[in-house]
VOBA-1610 file (N, C-alpha, C; in pm, whole numbers, padded with zeros to 5 digits, always signed):
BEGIN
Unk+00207+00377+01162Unk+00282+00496+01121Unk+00187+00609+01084Unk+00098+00587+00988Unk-00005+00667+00953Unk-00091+00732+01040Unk-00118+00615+01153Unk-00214+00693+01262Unk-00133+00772+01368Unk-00018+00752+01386Unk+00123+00815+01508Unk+00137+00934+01428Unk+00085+00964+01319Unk+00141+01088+01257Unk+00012+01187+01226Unk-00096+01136+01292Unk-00205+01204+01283Unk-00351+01218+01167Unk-00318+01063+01138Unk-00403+01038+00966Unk-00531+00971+01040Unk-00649+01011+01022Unk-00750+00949+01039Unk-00838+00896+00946Unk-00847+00990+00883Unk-00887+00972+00722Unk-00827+00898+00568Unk-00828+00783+00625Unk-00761+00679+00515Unk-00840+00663+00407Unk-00803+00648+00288Unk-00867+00543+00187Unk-00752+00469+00158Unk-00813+00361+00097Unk-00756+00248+00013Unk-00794+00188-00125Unk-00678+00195-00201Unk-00693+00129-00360Unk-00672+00009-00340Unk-00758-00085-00320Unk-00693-00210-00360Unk-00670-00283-00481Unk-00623-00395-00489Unk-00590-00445-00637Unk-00727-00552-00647Unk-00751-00600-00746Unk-00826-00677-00825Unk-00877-00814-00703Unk-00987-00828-00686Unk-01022-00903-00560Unk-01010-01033-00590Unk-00991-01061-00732Unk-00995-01199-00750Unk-00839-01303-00703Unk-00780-01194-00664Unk-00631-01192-00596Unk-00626-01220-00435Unk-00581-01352-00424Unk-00598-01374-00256Unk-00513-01250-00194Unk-00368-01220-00263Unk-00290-01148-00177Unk-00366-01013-00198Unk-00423-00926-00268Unk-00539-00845-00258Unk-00635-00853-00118Unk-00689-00953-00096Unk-00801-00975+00003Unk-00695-00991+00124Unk-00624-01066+00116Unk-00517-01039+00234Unk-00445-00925+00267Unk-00386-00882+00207Unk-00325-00723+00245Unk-00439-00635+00264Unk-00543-00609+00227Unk-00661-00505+00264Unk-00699-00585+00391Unk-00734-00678+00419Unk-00777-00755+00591Unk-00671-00718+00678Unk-00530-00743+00611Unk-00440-00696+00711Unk-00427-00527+00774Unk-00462-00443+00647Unk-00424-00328+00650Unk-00616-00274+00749Unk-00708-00298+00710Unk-00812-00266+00790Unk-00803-00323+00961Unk-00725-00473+00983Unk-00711-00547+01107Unk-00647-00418+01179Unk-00538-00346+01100Unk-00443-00265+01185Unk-00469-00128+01215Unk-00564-00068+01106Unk-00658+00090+01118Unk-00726+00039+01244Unk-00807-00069+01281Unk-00901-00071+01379Unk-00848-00098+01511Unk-00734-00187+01506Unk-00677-00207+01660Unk-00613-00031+01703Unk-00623+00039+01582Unk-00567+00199+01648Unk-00683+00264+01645Unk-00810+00178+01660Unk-00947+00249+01653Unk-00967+00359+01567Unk-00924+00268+01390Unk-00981+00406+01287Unk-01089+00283+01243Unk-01159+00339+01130Unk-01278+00264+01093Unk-01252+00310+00961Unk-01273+00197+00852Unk-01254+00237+00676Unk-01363+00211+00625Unk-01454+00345+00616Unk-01577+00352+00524Unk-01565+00271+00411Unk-01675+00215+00374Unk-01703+00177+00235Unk-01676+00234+00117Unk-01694+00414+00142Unk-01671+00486-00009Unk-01540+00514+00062Unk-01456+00465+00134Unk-01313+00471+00124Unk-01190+00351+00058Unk-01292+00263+00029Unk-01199+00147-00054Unk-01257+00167-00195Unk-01154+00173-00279Unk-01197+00153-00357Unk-01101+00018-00467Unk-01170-00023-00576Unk-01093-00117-00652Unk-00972-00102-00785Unk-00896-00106-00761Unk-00799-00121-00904Unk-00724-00213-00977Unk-00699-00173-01067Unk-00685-00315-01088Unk-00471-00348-01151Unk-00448-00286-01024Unk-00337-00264-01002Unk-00162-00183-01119Unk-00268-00085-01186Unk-00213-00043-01290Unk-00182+00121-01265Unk-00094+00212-01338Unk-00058+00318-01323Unk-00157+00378-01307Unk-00235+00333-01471Unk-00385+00417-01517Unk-00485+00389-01413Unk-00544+00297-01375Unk-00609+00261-01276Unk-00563+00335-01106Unk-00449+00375-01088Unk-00378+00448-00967Unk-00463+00578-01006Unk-00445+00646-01159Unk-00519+00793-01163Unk-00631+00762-01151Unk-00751+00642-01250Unk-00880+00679-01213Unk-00974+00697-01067Unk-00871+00586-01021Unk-00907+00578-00873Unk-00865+00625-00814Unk-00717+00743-00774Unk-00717+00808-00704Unk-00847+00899-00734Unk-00844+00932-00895Unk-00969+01091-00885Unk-01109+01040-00832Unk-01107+00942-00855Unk-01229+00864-00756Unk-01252+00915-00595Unk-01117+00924-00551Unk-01118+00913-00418Unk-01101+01106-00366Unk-01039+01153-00492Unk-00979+01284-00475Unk-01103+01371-00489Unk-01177+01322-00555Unk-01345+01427-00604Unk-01506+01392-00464Unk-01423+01341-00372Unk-01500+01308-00243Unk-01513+01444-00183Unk-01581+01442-00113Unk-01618+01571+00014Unk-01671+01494+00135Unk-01516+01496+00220Unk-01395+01576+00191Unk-01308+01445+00145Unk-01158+01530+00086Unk-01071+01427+00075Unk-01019+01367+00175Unk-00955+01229+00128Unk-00944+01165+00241Unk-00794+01242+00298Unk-00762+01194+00389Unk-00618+01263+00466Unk-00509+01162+00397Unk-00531+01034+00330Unk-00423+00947+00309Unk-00486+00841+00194Unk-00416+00826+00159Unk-00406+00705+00004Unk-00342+00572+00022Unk-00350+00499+00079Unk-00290+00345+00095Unk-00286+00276-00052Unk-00284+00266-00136Unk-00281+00203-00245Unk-00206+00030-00267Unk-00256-00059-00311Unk-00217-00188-00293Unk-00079-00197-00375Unk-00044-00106-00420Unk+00087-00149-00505Unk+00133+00003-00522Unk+00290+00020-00588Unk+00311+00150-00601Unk+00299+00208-00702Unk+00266+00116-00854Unk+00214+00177-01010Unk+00106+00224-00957Unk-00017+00243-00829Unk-00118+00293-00888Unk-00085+00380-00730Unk+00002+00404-00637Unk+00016+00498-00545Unk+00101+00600-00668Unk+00165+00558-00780Unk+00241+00660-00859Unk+00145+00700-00934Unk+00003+00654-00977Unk-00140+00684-01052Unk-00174+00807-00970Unk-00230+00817-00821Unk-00265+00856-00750Unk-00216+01003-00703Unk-00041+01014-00704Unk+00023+01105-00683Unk-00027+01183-00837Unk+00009+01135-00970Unk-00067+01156-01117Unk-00204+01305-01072Unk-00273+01219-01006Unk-00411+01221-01022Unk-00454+01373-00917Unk-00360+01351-00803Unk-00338+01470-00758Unk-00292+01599-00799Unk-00164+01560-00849Unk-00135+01702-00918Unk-00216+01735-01046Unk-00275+01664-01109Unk-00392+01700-01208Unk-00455+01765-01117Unk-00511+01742-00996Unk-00644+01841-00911Unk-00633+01923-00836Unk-00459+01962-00875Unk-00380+02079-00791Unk-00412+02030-00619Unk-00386+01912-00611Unk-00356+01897-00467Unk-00233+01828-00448Unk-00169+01878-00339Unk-00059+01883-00299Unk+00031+01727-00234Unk+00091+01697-00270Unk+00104+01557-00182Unk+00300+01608-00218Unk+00295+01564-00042Unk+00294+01586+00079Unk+00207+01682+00168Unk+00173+01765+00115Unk+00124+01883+00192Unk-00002+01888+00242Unk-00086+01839+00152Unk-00238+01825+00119Unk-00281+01706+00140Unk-00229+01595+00136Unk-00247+01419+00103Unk-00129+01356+00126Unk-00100+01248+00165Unk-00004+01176+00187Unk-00033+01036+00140Unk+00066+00961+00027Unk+00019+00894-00046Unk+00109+00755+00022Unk+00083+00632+00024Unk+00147+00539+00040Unk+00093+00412-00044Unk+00198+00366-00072Unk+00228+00229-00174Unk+00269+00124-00121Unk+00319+00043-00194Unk+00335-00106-00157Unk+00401-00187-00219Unk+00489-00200-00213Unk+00635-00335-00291Unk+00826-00274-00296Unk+00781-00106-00319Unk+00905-00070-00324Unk+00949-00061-00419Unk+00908-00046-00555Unk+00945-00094-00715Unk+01070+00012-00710Unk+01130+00013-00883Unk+01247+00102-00885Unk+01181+00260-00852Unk+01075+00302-00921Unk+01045+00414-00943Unk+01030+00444-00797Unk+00948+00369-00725Unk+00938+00457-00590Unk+01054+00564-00518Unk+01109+00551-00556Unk+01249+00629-00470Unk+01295+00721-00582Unk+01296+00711-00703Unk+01356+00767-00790Unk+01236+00892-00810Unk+01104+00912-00778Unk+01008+01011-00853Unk+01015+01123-00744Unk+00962+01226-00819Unk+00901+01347-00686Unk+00774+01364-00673Unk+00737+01384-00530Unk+00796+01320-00432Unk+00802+01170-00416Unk+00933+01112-00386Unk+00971+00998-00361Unk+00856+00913-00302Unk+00831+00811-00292Unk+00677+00725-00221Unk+00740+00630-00099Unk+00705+00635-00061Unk+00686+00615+00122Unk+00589+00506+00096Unk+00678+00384+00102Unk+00632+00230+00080Unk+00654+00127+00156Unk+00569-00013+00155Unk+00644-00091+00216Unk+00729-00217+00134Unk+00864-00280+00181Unk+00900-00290+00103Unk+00906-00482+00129Unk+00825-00569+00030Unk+00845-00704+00117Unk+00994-00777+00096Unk+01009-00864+00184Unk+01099-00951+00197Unk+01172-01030+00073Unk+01116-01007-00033Unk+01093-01074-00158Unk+01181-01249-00147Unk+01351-01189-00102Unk+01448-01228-00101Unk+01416-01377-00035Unk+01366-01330+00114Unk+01301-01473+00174Unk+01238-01513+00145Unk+01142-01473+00097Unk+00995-01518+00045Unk+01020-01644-00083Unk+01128-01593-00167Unk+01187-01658-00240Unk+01262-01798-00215Unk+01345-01785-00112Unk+01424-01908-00073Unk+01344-02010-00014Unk+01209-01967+00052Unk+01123-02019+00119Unk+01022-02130+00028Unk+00977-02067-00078Unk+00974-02133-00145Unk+01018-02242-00230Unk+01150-02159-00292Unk+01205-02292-00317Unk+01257-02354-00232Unk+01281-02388-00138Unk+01314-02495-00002Unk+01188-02581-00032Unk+01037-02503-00058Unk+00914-02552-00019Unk+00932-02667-00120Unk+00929-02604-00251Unk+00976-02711-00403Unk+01026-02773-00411Unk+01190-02741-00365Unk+01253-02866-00364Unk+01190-03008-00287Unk+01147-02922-00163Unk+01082-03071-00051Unk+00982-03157-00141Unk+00876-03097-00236Unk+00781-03127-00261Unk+00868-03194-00403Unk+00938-03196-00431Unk+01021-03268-00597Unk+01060-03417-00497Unk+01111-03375-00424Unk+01204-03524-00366Unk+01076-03567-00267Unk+00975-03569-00260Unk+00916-03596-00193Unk+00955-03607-00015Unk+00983-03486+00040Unk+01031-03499+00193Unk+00915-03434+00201Unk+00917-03405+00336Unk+00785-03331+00449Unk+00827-03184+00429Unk+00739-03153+00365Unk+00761-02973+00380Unk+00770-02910+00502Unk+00679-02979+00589Unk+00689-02923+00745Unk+00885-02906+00773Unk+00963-03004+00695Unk+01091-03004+00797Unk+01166-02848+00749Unk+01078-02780+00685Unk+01140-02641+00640Unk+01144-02593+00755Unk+01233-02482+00824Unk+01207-02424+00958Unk+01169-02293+00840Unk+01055-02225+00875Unk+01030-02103+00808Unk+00992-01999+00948Unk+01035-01883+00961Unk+01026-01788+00988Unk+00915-01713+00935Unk+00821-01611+00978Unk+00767-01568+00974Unk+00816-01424+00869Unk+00797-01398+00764Unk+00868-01287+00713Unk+00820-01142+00741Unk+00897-01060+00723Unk+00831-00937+00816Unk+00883-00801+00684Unk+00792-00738+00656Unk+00785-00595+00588Unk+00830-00514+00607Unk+00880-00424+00536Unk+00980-00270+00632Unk+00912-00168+00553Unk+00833-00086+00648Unk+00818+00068+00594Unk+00925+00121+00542Unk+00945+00192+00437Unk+01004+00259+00378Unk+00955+00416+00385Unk+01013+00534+00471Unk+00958+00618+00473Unk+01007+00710+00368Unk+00904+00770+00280Unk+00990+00870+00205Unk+00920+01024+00144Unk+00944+01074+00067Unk+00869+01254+00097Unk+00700+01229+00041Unk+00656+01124+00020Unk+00503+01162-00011Unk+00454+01136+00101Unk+00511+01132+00219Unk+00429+01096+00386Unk+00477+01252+00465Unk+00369+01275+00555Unk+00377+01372+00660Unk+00292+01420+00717Unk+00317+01435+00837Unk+00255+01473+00964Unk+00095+01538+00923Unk+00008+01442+00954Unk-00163+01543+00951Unk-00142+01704+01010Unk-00051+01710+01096Unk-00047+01862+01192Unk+00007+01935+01081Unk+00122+01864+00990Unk+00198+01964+00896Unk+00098+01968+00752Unk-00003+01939+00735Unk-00087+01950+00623Unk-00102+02137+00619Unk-00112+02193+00507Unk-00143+02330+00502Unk-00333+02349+00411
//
């Protein structure tokens, strides 16, 4: 989505590395910049530790670069809502200037201005899946006889995303 809309210039907040799903969602999210042939500098990741406050230090981390980046991926949406924070502290513009994106879909995402343009997981399955997994593993059956599906993420598009061409 990010690169179809003209973003080359990514950074990323990730959350706390001692977090497998941390190291996994940043592998996933770099696997997918590169198959659209972008490349994520080193001083473009940076670490958080998945908190509002941590969204501002590290966005201004990322915001006091030369140049800024074109986009904010942030591992969660308390610190893509840090980040948006951290911007309008540096009078930059998001939507206009930066385009910020998050990750889970929390309540606030939809409710703030501008709204955050997230992805939103499956939770629901993810949930049943598990416990299917538990139950198997209480009664002792074969977890394999779970049929599990592969669960799949939905962009959520909303006003902190837009077009690199429409940047002013």
């Amino acid at each position: 989505y990010l690169v179809a809309h003209g973003h080359k210039d990514i950074a990323v907040i990730s959350g706390p590395n001692a977090y497998s799903s941390t190291t996994e969602r940043l592998e996933g999210f770099c696997q997918a910049l590169h198959k659209q042939g972008i490349s994520l500098p080193d001083n473009r990741i940076i670490e958080g530790d998945n908190t509002y406050e941590s969204g501002i230090a590290c966005g201004r981390a990322l915001l006091t670069q030369d140049p800024i980046p074109d986009t904010i991926f942030a591992n969660n949406d308390d610190m893509a809502i840090g980040v948006i924070r951290a911007a309008h502290d540096l009078k930059i513009n998001v939507p206009q200037s930066l385009s910020v994106v998050g990750f889970d879909d929390n309540l606030m995402a939809a409710r703030m201005l501008p709204s955050l343009t997230t992805i939103r997981r499956p939770v629901r399955d993810m949930a049943a899946i598990a416990a299917q997994k538990l139950i198997a593993q209480i009664e002792n059956l074969p977890a394999d006889n779970i049929a599990t599906q592969p669960v799949k993420a939905q962009l959520i598009v909303r006003e902190s995303t837009r077009k690199k061409s429409d940047f002013s």
